[in-house]
Rosetta silent file (secondary structure, phi, psi, omega in degrees, C-alpha in Angstrom):
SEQUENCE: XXXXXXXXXXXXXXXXXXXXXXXXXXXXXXXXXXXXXXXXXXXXXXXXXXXXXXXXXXXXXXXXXXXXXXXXXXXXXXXXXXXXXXXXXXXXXXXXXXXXXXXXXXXXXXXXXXXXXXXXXXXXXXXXXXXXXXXXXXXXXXXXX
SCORE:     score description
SCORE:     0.000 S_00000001
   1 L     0.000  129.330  179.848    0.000    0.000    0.000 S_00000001
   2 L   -78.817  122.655 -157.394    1.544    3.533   -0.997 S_00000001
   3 L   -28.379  178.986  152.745    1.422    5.749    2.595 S_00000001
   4 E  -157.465  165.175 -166.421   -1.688    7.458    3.497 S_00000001
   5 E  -120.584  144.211 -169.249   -1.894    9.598    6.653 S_00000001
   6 H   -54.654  -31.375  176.439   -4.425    8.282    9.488 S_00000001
   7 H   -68.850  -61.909 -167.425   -6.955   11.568    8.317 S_00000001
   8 H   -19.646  -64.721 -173.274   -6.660   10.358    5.135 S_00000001
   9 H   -60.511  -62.372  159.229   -7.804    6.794    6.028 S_00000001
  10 H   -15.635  -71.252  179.302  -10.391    7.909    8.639 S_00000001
  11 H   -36.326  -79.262  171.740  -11.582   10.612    5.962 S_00000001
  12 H   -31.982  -24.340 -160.205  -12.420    7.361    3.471 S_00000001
  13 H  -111.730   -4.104 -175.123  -14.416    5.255    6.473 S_00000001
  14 L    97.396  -24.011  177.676  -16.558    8.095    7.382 S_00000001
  15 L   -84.052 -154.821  162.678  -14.553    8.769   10.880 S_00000001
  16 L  -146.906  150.549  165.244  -12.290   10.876   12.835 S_00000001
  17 L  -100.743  152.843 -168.528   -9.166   10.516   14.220 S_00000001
  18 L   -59.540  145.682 -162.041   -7.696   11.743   17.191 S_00000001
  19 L   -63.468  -28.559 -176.060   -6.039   15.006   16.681 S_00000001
  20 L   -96.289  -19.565  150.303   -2.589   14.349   17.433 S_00000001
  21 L   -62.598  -24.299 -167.975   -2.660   11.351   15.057 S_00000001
  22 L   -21.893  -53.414 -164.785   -4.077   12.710   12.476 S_00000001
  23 L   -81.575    0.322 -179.478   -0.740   13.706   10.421 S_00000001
  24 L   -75.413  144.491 -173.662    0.728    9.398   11.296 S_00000001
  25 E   -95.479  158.235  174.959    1.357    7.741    8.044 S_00000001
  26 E  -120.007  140.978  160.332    0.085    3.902    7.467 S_00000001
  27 L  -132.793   12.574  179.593    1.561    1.677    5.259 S_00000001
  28 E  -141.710  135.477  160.090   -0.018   -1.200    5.812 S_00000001
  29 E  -114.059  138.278  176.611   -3.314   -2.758    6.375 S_00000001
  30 E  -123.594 -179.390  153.764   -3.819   -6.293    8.325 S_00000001
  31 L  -118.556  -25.255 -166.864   -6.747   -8.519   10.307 S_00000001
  32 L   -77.909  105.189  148.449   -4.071  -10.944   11.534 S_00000001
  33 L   -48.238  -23.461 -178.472   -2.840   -9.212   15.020 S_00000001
  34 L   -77.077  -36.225 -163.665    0.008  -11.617   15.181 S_00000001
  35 L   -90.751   -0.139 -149.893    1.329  -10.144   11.734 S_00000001
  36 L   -70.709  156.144  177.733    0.284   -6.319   12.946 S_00000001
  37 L  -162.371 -174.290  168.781    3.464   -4.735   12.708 S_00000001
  38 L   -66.123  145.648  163.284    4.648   -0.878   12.543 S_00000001
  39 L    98.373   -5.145 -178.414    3.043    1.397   10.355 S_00000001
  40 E   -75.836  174.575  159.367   -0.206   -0.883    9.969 S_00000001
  41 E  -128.390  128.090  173.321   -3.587    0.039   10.602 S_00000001
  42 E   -75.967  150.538  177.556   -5.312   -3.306   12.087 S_00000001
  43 E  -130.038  118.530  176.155   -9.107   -3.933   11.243 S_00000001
  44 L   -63.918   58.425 -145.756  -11.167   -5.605   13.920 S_00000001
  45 L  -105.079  117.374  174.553  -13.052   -8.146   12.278 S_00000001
  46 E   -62.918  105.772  175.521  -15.715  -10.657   13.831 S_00000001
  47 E  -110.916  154.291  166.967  -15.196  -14.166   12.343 S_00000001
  48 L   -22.630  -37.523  175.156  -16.867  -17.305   12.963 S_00000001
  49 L  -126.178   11.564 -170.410  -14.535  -18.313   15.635 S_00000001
  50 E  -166.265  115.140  160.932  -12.682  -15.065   16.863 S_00000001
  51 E   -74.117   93.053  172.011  -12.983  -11.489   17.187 S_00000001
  52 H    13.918  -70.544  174.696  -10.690   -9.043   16.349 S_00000001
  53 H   -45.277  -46.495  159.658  -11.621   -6.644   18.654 S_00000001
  54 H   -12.472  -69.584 -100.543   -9.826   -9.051   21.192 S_00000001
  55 L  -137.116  -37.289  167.579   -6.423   -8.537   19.543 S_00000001
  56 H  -116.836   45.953  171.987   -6.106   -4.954   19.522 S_00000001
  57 H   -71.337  -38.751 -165.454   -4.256   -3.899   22.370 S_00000001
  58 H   -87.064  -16.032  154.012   -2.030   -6.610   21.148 S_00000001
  59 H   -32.408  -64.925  165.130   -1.882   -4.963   17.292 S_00000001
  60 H   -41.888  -58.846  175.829   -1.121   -1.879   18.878 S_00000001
  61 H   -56.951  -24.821 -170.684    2.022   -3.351   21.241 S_00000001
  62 L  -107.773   45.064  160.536    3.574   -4.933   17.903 S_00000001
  63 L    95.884   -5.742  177.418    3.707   -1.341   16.505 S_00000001
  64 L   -60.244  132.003 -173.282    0.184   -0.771   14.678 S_00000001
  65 L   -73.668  -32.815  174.118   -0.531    3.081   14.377 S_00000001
  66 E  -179.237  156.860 -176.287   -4.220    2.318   14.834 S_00000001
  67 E  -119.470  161.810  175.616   -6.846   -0.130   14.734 S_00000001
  68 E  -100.139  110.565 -172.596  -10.217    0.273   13.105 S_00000001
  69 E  -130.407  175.148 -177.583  -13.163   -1.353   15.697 S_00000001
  70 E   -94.838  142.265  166.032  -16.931   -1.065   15.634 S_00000001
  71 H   -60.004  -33.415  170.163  -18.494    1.503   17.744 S_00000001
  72 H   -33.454  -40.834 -158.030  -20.645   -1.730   19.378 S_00000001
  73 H  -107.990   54.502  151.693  -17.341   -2.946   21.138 S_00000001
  74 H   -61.514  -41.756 -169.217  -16.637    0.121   22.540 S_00000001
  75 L   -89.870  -32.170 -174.145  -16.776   -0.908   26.280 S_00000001
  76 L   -91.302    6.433 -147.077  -14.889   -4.305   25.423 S_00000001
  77 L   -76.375  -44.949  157.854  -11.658   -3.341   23.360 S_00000001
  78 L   108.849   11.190 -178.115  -10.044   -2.954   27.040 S_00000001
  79 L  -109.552  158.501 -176.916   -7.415    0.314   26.010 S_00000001
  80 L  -135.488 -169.952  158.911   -7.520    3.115   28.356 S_00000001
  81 L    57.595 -145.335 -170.616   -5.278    6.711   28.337 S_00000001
  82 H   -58.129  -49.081 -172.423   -3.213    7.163   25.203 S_00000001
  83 H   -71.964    5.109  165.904   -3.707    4.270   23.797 S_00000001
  84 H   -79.050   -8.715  153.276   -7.469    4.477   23.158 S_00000001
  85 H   -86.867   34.907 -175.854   -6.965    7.197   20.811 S_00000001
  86 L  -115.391    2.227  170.121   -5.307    4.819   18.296 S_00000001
  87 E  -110.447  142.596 -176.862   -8.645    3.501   17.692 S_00000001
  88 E  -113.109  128.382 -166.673  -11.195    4.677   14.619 S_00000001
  89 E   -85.267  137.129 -149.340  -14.368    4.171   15.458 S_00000001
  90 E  -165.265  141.998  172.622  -16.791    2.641   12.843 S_00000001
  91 L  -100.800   39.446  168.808  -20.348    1.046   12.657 S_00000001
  92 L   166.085  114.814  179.886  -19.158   -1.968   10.661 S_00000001
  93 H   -94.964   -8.944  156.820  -15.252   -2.532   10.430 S_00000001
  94 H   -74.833  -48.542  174.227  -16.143   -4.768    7.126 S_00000001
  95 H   -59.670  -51.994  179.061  -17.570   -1.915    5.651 S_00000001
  96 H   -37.629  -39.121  167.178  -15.008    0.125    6.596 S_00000001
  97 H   -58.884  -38.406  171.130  -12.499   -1.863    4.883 S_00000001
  98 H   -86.243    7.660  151.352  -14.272   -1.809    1.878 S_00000001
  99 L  -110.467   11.411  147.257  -14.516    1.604    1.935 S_00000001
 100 L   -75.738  -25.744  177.097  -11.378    2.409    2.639 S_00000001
 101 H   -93.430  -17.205  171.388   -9.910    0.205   -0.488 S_00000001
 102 H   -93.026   40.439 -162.428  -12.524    1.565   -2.898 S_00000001
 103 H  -137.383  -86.953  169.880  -11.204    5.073   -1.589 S_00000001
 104 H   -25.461  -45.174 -167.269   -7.521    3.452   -2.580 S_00000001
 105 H   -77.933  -31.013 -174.136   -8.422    2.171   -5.793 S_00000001
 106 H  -106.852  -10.388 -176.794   -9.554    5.122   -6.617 S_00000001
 107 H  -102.473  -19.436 -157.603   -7.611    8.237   -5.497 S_00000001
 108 H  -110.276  -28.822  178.909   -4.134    6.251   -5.071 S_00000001
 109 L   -86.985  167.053  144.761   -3.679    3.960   -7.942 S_00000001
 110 L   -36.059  144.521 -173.231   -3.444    4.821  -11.553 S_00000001
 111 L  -105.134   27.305  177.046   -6.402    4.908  -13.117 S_00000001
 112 L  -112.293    1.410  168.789   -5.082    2.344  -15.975 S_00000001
 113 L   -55.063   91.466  176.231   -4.440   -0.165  -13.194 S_00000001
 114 L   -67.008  159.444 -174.356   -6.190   -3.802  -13.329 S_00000001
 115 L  -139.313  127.766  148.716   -6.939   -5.495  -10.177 S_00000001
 116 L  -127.441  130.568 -154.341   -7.540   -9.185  -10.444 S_00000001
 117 L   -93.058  129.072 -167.183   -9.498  -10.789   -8.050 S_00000001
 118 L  -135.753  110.791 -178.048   -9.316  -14.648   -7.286 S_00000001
 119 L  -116.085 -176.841  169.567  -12.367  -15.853   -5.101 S_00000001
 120 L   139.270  173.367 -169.376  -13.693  -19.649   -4.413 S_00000001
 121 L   -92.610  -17.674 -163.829  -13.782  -22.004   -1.734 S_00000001
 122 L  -135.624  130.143  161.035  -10.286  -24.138   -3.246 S_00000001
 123 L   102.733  -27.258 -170.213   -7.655  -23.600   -5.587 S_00000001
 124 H   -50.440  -45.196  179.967   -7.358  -19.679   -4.581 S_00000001
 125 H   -42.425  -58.888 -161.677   -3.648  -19.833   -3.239 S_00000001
 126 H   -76.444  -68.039  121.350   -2.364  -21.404   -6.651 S_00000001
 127 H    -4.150  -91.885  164.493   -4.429  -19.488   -8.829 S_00000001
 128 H   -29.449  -56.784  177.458   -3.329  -16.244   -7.574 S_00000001
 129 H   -73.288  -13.698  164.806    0.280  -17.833   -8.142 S_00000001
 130 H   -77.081  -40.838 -173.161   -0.143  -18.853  -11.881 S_00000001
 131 H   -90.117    4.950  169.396   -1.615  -15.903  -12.781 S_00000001
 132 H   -63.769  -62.501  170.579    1.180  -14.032  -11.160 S_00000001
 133 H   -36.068  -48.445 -178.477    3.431  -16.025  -12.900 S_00000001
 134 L   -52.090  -55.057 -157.846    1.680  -15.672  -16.114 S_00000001
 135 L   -98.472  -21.194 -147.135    1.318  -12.101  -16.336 S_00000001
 136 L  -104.449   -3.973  150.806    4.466  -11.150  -14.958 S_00000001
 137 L   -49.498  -48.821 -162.641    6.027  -12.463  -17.936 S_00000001
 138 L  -124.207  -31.210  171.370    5.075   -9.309  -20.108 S_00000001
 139 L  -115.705  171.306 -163.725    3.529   -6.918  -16.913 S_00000001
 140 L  -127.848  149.397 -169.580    5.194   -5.441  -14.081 S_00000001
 141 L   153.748 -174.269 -178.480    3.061   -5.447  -10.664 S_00000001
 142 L  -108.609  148.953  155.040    2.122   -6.680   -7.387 S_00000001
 143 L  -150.498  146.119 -157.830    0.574   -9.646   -6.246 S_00000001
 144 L   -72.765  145.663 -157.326   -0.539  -10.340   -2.434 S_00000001
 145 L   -64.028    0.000    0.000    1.626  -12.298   -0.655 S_00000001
């Protein structure tokens, strides 16, 4: 992801950020807390067996600039002081993501850029790595790790 500053991102989801963050740059976005690392912004996301929201106190200790949580889990995220202004508050941190990447796609990349998408239940990993392969014969790009 090419930097963006914490208004920036915030700006895109519909929030606000705390004042003195405002001007911190991100360069990353995760879900995993174990991979959170500096410069990310973590996204709290409620899955079938584990919630996010848990995790970020522990985003935050491995260097995340801020996490994105749902205003619902306000009372449980468990940060107090300074570090509760590293969180942007949101009424759906899935939406949020996706409106933070359709925010990306459109003000940060080129607007001659393709994005290819690989969904399915099987086969995604592999996929993703052929057509990397594939393309990267003749194009120059990214493909997620």
């Amino acid at each position: 992801m090419i930097a963006m500053t914490l208004r920036e991102i915030a700006h895109a989801m519909g929030t606000e950020v705390h004042r003195d963050l405002a001007g911190t740059r991100a360069f990353r976005v995760t879900t995993d807390s174990r991979e959170a690392g500096p410069g990310d912004v973590f996204f709290a996301i409620r899955g079938d067996r584990f919630d996010g929201h848990r995790f970020v106190g522990e985003a935050l200790k491995r260097g995340a600039v801020a996490g994105v949580c749902g205003r619902s889990h306000k009372g449980e995220i468990g940060l107090e002081g300074p570090s509760a202004r590293h969180c942007l508050w949101v009424d759906d941190t899935v939406v949020a993501l996706g409106a933070l990447a359709s925010h990306y796609r459109r003000a940060v990349l080129p607007v001659w850029s393709i994005v290819i998408a690989v969904t399915g239940s099987n086969g995604k990993t592999t996929t993703k790595r052929m057509i990397d392969h594939v393309l990267s014969v003749a194009l120059t790009g990214t493909s997620s790790p």
